[in-house]
ChimeraX commands (.cxc) that place a marker at each C-alpha (Angstrom):
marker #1 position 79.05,101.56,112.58 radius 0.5
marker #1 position 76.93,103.03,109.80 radius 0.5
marker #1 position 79.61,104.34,108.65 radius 0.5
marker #1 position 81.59,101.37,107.25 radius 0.5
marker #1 position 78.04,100.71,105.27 radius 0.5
marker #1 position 78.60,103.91,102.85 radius 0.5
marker #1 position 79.65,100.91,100.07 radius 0.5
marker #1 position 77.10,100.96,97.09 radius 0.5
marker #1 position 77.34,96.75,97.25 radius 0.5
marker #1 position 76.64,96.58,100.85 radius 0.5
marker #1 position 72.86,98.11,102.19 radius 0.5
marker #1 position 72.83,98.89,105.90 radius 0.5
marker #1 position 69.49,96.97,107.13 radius 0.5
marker #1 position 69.74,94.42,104.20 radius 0.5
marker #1 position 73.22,92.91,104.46 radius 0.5
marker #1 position 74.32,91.47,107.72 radius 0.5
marker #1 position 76.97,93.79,109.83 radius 0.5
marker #1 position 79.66,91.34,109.96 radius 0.5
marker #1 position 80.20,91.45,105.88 radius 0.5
marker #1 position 83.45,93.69,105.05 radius 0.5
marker #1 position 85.31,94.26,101.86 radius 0.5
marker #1 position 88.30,96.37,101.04 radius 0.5
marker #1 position 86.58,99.61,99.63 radius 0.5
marker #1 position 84.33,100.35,102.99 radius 0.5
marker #1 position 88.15,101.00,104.66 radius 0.5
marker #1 position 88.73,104.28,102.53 radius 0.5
marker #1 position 86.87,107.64,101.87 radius 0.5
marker #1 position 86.81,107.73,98.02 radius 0.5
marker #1 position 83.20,108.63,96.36 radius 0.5
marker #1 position 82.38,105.52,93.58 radius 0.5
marker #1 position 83.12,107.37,90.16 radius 0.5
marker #1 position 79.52,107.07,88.32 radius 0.5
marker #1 position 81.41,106.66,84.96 radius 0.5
marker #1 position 83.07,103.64,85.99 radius 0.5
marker #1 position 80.79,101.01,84.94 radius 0.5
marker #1 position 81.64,102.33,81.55 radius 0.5
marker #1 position 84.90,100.86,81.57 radius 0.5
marker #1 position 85.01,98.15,83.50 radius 0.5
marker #1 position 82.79,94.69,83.35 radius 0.5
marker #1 position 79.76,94.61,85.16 radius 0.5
marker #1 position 81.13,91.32,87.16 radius 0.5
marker #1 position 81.63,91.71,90.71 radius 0.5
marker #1 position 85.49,90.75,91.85 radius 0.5
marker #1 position 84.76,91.94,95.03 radius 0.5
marker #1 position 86.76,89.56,98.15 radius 0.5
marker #1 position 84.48,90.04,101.26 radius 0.5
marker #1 position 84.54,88.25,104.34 radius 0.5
marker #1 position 82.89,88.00,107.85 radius 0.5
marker #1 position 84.44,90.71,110.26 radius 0.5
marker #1 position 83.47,87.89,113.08 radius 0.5
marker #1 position 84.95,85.06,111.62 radius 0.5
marker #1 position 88.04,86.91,109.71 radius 0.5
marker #1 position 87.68,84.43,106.44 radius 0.5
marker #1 position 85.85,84.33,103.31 radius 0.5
marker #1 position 83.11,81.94,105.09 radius 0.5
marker #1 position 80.64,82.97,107.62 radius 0.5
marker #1 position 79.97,81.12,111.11 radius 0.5
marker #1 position 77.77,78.83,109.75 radius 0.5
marker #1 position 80.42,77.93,107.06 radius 0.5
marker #1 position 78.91,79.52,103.94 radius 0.5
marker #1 position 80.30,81.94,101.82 radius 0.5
marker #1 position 79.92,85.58,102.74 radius 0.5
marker #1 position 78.84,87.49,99.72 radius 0.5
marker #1 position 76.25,90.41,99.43 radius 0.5
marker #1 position 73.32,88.06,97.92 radius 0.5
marker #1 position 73.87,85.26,100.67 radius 0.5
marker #1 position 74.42,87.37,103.25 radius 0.5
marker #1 position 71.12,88.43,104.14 radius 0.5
marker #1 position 68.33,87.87,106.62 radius 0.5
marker #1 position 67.86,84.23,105.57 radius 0.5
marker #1 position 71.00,83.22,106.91 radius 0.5
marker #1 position 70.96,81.74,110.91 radius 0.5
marker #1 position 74.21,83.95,111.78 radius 0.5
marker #1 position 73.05,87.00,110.01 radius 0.5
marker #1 position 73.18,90.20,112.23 radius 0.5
marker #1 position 71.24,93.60,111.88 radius 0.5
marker link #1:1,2 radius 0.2
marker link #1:2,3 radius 0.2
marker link #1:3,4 radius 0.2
marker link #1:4,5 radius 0.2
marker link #1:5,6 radius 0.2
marker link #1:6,7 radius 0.2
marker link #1:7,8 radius 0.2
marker link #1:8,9 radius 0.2
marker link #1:9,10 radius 0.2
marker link #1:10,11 radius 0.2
marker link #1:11,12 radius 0.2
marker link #1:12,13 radius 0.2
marker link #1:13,14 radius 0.2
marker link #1:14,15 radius 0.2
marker link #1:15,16 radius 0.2
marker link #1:16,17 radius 0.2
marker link #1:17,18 radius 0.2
marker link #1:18,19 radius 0.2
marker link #1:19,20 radius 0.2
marker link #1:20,21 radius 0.2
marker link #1:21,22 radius 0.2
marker link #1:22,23 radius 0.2
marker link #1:23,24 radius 0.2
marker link #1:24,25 radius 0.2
marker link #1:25,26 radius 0.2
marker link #1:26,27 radius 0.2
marker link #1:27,28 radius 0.2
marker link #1:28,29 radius 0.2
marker link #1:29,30 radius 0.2
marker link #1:30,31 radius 0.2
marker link #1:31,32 radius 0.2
marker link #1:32,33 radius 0.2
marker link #1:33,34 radius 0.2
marker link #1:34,35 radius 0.2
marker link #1:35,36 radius 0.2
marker link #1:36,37 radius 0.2
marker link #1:37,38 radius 0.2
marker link #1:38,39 radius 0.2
marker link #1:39,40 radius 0.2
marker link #1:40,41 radius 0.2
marker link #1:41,42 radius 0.2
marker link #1:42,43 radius 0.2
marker link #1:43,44 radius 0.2
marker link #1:44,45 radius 0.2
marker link #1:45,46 radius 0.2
marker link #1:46,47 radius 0.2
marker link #1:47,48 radius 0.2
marker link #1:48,49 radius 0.2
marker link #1:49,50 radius 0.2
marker link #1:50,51 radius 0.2
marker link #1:51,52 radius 0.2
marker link #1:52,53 radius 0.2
marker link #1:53,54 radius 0.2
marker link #1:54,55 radius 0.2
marker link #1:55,56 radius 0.2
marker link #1:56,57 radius 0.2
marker link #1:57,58 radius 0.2
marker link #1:58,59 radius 0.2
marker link #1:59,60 radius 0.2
marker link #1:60,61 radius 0.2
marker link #1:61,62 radius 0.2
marker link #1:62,63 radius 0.2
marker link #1:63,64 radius 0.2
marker link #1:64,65 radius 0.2
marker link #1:65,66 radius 0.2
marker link #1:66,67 radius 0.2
marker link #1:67,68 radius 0.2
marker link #1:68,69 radius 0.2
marker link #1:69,70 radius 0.2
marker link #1:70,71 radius 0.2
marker link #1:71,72 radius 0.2
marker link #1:72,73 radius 0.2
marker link #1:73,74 radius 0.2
marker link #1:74,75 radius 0.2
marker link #1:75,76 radius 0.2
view
């Protein structure tokens, strides 16, 4: 499972294990130029691999700085 958490937006032990986007699914390195063409705003879709939507179980959004420790249905 610590696999899927190679993402540099999701931190395995921070970030619940139920958040997903598209970019933990394939095996590309991030480019560390990037950032220099692209704004810094994060356009990122995730959602809750246990609820399969854009809202966790307890019907909040899922997003990296909500989904966190703090939250009831967050898993580590």
């Amino acid at each position: 499972m610590s696999e899927l958490f190679g993402s540099t937006k999701i931190t395995f032990g921070t970030h619940c294990l139920n958040i997903r986007h598209k970019a933990m699914y394939i095996g590309e390195v991030p480019n560390p130029g990037d950032e220099t063409f692209y704004d810094h705003y994060d356009a990122t879709a995730y959602w809750c691999s246990e609820t399969q939507t854009g809202f966790g179980p307890d019907g909040q959004p899922v997003r990296p700085d909500v989904c966190q420790s703090r939250r009831e249905c967050c898993k580590h």
